[in-house]
C-alpha positions as CSV (number, residue, x, y, z in Angstrom):
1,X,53.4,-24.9,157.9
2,X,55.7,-27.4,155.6
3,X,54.3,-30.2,157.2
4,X,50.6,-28.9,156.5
5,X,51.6,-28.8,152.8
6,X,53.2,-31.7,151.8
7,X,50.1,-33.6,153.3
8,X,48.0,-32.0,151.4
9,X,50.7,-32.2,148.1
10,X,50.9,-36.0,148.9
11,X,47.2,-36.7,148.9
12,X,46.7,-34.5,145.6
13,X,49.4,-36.3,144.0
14,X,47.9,-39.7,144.9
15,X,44.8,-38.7,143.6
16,X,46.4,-37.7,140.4
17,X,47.9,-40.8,140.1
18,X,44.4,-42.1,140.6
19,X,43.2,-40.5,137.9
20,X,45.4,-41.5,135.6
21,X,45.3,-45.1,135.8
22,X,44.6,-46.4,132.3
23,X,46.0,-43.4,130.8
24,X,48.7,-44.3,127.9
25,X,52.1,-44.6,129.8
26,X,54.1,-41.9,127.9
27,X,51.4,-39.3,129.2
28,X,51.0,-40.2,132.4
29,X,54.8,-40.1,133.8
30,X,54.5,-36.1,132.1
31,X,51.7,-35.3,133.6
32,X,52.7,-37.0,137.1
33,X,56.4,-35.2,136.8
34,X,54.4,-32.0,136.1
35,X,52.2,-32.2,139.3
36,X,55.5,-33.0,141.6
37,X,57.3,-29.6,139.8
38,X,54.2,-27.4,140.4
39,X,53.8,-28.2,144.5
40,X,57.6,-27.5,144.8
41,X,57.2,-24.3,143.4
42,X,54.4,-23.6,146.0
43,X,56.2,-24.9,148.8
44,X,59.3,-22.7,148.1
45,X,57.0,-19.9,147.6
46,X,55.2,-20.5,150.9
47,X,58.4,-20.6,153.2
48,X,59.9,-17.1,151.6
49,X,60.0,-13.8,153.3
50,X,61.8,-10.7,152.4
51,X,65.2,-10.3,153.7
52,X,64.6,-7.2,155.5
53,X,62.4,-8.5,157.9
54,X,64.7,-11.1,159.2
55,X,64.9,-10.7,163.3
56,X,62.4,-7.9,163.0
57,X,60.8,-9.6,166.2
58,X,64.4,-10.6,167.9
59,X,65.5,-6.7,167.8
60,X,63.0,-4.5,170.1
61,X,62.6,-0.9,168.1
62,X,63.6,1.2,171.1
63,X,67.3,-0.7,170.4
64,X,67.6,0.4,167.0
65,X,70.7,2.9,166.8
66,X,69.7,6.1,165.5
67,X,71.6,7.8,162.8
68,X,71.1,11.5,163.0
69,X,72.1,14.6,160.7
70,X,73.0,18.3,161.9
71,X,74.6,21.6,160.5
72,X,73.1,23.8,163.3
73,X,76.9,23.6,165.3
74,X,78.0,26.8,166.6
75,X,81.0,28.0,164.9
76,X,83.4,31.5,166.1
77,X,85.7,31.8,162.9
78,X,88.0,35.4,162.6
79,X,91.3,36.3,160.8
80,X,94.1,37.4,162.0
81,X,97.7,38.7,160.3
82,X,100.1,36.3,160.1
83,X,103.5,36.9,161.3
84,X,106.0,35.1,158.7
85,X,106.4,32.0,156.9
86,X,110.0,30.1,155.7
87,X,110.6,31.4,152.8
88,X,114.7,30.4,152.1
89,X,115.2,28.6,148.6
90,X,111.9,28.8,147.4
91,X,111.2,27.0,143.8
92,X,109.9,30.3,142.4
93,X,110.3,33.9,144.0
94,X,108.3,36.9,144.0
95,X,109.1,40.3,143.5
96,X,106.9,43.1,142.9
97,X,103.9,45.6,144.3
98,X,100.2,45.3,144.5
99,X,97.3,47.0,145.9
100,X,94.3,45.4,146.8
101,X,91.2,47.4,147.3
102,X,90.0,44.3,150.3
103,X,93.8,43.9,151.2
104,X,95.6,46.4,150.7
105,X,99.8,46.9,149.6
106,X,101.6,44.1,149.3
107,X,105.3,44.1,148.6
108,X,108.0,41.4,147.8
109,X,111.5,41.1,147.2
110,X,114.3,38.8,147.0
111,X,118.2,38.3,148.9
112,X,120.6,36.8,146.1
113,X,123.6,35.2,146.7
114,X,125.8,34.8,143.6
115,X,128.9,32.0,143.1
116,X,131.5,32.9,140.1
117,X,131.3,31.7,136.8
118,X,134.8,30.1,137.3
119,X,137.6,30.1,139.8
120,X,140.3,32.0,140.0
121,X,139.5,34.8,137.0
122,X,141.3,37.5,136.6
123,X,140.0,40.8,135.2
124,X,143.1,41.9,133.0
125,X,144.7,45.0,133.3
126,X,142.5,48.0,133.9
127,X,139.1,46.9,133.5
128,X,136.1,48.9,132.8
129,X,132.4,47.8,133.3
130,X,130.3,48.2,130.0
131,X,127.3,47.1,131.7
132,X,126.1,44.9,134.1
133,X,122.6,43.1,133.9
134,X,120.3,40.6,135.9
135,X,118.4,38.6,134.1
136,X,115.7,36.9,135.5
137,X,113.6,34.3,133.7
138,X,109.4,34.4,134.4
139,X,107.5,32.1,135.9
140,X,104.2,33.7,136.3
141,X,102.3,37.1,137.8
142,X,100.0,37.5,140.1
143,X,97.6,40.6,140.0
144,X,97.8,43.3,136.9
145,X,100.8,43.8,134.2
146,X,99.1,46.5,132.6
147,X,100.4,48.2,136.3
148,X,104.0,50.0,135.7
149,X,106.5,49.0,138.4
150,X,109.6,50.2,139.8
151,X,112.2,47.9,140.8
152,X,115.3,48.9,142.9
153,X,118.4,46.9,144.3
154,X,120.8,47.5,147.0
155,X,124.0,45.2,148.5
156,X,123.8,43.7,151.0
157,X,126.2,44.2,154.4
158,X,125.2,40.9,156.1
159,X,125.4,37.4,154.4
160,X,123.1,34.7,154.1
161,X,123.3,30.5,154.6
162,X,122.6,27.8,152.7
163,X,122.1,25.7,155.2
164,X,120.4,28.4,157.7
165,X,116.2,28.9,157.9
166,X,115.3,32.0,156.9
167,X,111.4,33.8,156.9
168,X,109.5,35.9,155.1
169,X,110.2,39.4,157.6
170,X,113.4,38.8,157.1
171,X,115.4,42.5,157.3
172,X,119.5,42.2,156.8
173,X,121.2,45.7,156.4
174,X,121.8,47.1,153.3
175,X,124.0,49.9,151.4
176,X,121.9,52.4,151.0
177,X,122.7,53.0,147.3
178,X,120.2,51.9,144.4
179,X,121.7,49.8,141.7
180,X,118.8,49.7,139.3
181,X,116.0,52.3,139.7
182,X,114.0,50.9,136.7
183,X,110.7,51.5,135.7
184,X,108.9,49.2,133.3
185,X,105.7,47.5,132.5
186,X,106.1,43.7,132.9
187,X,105.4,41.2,130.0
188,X,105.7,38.0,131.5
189,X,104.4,36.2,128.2
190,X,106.9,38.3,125.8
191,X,110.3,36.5,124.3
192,X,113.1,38.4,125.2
193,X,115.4,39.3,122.6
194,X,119.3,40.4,123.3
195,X,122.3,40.3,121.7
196,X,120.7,39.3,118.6
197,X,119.6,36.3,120.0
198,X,115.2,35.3,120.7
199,X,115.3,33.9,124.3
200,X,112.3,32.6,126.9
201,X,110.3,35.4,128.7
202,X,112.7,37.1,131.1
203,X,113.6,39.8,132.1
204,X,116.1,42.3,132.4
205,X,117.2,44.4,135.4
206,X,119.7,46.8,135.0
207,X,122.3,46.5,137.7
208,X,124.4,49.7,136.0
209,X,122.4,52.7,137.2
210,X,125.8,53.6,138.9
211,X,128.9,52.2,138.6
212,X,129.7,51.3,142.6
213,X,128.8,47.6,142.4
214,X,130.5,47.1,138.7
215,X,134.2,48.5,140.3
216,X,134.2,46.6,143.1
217,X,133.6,43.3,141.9
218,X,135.8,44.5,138.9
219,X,138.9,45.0,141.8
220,X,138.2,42.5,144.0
221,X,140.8,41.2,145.4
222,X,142.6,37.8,144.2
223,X,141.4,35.4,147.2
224,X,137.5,36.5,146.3
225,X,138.3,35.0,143.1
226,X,139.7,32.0,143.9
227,X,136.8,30.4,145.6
228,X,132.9,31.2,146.1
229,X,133.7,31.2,150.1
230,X,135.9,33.9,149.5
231,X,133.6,35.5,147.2
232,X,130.6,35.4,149.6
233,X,133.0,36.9,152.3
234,X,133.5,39.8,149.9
235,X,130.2,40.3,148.4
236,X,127.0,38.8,149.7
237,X,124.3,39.3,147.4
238,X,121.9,41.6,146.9
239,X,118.8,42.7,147.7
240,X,115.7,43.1,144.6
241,X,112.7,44.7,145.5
242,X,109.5,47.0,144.3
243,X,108.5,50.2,145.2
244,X,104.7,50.4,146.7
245,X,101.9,51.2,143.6
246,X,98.7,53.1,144.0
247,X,96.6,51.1,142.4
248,X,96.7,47.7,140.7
249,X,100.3,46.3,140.4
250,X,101.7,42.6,139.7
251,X,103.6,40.6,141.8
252,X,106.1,38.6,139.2
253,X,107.1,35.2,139.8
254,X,110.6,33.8,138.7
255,X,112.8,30.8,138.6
256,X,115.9,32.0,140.4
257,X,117.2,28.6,139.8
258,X,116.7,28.4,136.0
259,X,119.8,28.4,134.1
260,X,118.5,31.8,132.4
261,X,118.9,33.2,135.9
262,X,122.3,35.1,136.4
263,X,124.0,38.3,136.8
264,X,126.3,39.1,134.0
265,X,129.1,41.9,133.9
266,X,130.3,43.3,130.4
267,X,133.3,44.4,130.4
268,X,136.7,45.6,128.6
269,X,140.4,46.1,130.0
270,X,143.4,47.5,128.3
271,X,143.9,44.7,125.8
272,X,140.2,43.1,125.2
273,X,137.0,44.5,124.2
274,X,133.8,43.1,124.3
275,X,134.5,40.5,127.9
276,X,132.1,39.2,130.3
277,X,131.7,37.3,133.4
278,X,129.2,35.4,135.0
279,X,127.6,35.4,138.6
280,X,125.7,32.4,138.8
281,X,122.3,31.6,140.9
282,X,122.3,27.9,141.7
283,X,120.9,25.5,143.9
284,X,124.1,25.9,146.6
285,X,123.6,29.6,147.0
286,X,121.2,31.2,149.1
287,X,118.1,32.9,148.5
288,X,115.2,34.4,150.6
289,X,111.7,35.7,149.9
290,X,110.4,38.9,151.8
291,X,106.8,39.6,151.9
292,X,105.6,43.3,153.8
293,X,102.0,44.3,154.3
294,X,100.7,47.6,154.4
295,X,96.9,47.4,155.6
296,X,96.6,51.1,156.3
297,X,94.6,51.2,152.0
298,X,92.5,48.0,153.1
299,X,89.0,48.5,153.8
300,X,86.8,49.5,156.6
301,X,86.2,46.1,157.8
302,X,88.9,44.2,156.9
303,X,90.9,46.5,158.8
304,X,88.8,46.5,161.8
305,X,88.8,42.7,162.7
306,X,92.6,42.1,161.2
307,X,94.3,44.7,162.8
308,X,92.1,46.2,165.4
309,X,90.9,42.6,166.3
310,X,87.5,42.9,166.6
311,X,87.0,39.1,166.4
312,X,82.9,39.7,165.8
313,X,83.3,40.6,162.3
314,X,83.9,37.0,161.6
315,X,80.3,36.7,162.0
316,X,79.7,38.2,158.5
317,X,82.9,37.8,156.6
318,X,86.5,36.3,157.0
319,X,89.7,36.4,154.9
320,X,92.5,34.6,154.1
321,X,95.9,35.9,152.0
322,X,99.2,33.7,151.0
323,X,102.6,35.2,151.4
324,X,102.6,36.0,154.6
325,X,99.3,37.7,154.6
326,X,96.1,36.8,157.0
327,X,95.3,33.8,158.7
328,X,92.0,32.6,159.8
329,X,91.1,30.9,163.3
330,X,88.2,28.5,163.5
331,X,86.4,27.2,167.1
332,X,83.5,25.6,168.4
333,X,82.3,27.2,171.5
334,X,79.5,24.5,172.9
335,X,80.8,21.3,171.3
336,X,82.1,20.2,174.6
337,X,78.5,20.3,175.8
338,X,77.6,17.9,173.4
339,X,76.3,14.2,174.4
340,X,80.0,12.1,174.7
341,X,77.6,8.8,173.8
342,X,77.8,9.7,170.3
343,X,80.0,8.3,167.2
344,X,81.0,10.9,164.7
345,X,80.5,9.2,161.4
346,X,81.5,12.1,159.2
347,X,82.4,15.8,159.5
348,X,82.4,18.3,156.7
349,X,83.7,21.9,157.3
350,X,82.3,23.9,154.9
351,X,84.0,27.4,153.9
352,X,82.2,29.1,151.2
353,X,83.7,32.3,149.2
354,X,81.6,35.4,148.8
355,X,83.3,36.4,145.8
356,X,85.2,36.0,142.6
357,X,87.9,38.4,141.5
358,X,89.5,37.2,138.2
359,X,92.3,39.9,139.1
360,X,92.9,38.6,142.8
361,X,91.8,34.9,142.3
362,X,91.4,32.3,145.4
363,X,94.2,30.4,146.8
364,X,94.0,26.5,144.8
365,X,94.3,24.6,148.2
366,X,94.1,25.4,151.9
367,X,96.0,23.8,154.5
368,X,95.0,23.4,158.1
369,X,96.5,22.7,161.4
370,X,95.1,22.6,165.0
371,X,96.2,25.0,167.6
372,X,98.1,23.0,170.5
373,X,98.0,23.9,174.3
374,X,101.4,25.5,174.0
375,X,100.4,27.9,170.7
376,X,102.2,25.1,168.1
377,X,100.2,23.8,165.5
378,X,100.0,20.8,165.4
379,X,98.6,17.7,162.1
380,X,95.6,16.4,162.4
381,X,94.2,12.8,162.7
382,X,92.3,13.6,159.9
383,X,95.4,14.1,157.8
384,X,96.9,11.2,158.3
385,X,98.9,10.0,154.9
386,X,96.7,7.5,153.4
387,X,93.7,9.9,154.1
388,X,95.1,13.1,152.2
389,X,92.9,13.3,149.2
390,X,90.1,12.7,152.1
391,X,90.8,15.6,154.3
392,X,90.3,17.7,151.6
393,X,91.1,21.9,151.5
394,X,91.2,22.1,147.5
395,X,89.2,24.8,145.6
396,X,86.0,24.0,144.1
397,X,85.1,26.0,141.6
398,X,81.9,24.8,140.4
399,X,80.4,26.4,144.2
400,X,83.4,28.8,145.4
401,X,83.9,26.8,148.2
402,X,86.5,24.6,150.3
403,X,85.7,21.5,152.2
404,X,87.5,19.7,155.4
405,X,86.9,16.6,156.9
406,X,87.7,16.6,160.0
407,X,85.8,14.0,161.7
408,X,88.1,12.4,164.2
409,X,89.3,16.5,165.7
410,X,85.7,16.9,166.6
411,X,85.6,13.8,167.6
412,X,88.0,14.0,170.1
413,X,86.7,17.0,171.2
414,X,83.4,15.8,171.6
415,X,85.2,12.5,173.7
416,X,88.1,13.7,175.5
417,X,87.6,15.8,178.2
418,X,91.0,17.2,179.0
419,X,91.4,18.5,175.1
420,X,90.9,21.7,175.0
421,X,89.6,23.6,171.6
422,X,92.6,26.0,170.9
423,X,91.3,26.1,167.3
424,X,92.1,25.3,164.4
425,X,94.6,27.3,161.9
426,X,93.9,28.0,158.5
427,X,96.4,29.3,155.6
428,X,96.9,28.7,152.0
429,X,98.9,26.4,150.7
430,X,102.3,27.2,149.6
431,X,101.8,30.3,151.7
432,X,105.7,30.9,151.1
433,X,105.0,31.2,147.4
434,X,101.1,31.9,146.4
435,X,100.1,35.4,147.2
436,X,96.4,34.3,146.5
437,X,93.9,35.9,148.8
438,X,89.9,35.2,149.8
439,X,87.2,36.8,150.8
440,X,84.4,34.5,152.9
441,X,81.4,34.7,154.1
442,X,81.3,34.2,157.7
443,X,79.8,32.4,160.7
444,X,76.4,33.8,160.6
445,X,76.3,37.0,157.8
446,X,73.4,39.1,157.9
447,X,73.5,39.4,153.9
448,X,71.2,38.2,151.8
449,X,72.3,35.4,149.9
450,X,75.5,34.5,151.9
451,X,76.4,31.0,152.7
452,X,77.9,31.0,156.6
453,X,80.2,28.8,157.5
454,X,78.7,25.2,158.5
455,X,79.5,21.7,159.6
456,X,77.8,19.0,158.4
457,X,77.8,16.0,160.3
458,X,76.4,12.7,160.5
459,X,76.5,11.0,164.1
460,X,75.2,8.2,165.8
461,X,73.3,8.1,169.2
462,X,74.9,5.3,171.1
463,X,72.4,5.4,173.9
């Protein structure tokens, strides 16, 4: 073809040049420099072809790899109560009472361990308590205020550890005496003002309902003084918690560690008024989170597939709850059926809310683990460190939903034929410390307008 035309743009150009013999000089070269520009524009033009046709010819169509799209997967998803989760020196703690009409009670408390204010204090002669307060400074609520509470406290007869792992079921004896017995409604956004002075938004729990705690740290004996070992061996802590509420209810967060934190005794002996001593909360001492669930007040089908285990019910709806709460278990019955000459190119598991309480609001972030032969949970290669923001599990709130990718799990699923699919195990984040719960729709939901739970997936057929 370029042969074909550059004979024929040679003998056009030599009849040009032809023509122009006699022609004034000046003209002729720009009329002879315009002919040679306009036949290499044609012969450029001539030899072009689009760039996606290139090897059309060389590569056969029935060798083109396909690249497919599918969100028919089957899916068994169902929830489950959990049984505890770690909940020693927590950043915040959680005390209080709710009652969720899906749900049901929830209840939280707290073990304190207290060091002294300073070594080696001595009471004077014939001290008397004046009163004795623990003041707690807010970090938060979740659930109603407007709800009155009742909070109670008791000593404990068994320490804690610093150094020891402690969860959220966690049941250490008790005296069986109530130190507090107060009733109150919270305000968790309200300055506290004592003692003449405006402080942050704490507050304050009488530990003087009786007198039994106040005299015995009042008489302890010189060695519990002298150091906080000693004093832990005399007194270890005690124990905060809320009575169950009918309806409603709040369950209060606070920084135990806050500076604000701390149990103070007023006192007076036979030469000094107005005295008082600190028992400080700090990052050496041991603390513990308890969570308890009563789901005898949830409803009808909650209770039915969490604690009756009628594992079907996923099919319409599912649940999640933080602190201890309800866990959800996700499989994929026929994926091992599926072709194993295929390449995953991304997986999206798609968990969609079917509704929005502003009083019980979503969890902000789920985490996810797989189920391992043995019953441990185990990462997955999805969650590898540089890929976090990738796997995904946040709250969207723009379509009440949560998405994972989990594209190599299914992949290896799909490819390895001794993995079994144990499932995969779904909490909230910060389980230890978020009491947020969910509501989703399920696998397949027979209600009109729910959104099941899907995968969407992109693949490739290798064959």
């Amino acid at each position: 073809m370029v042969r074909i035309i550059l004979k024929h743009t040679m003998n056009f150009m030599i009849r040009s040049l032809g023509k122009i013999r006699g022609v004034g000089f000046r003209s002729s070269v720009i009329h002879f420099l315009s002919v040679i520009f306009i036949s290499f524009l044609l012969l450029i033009a001539s030899c072009s072809k689009p760039a996606g046709l290139i090897g059309v010819v060389v590569q056969p169509d029935d060798s083109k790899l396909a690249v497919m799209y599918t969100d028919t997967v089957d899916i068994r998803v169902y929830s489950k109560m959990e049984d505890s989760v770690r909940s020693d020196e927590l950043s915040v703690n959680k005390i209080g009472a709710n009652m969720d009409p899906v749900f049901g009670q929830t209840i939280g408390g707290v073990y304190l361990q207290f060091n002294l204010e300073e070594a080696k204090h001595r009471f004077g002669p014939n001290p008397v308590m004046d009163s004795m307060i623990l003041f707690l400074l807010y970090d938060g609520y979740y659930g109603d205020t407007n709800t009155a509470l009742t909070f109670r406290s008791y000593e404990m007869e068994e320490g804690i550890e610093r150094d020891s792992a402690y969860y959220s079921n966690l049941d250490i004896p008790l005296n069986n005496t109530d130190l507090t017995n107060m009733n109150f409604i919270p305000r968790p956004s309200d300055s506290l003002v004592f003692g003449g002075d405006t402080l942050p938004p704490m507050l304050k729990v009488r530990m003087d309902y009786n007198d039994q705690l106040a005299n015995k740290l009042l008489t302890a004996p010189d060695y519990a003084m002298d150091s906080n070992s000693g004093f832990h061996d005399y007194f270890k802590g005690v124990y905060v918690v809320a009575d169950p509420v009918d309806f409603g209810g709040a369950l209060l967060s606070f920084d135990i560690l806050s500076n604000y934190s701390e149990m103070i005794l007023y006192y007076h002996n036979d030469t000094v008024d107005s005295l008082s001593f600190d028992y400080m909360i700090t990052a050496l001492n041991a603390t513990v989170n308890t969570y308890t669930h009563d789901f005898s007040n949830s409803s009808f089908e909650f209770r039915q597939q969490v604690v009756e285990g009628d594992t079907t019910l996923g099919k319409d709806n599912f649940y999640l709850q933080g602190a201890s709460g309800v866990a959800a278990i996700i499989k994929f019955p026929n994926i091992k059926d599926w072709n194993k000459n295929i390449a995953l190119n991304e997986v999206k598991l798609v968990l969609s809310a079917s509704e929005t309480d502003p009083l019980w609001g979503p969890p902000e972030q789920l985490s996810m683990a797989q189920i391992a032969d043995d019953g441990t949970f185990q990462y997955l290669d999805d969650q590898a460190e540089e890929l976090e923001i990738y796997f995904g599990g946040d709250y969207k709130s723009s379509t009440n939903s949560y998405t994972f990718r989990i594209t190599r799990y299914l992949q290896s699923l799909i490819s390895d034929p001794e993995k079994n699919d144990n499932g995969l195990y779904i909490i909230p984040t910060g389980a230890s410390i978020f009491p947020n719960r969910c509501v989703f729709d399920g696998s397949s939901p027979s209600l009109e307008g729910a959104r099941r739970v899907r995968l969407d997936i992109i693949y490739t057929d290798l064959n």
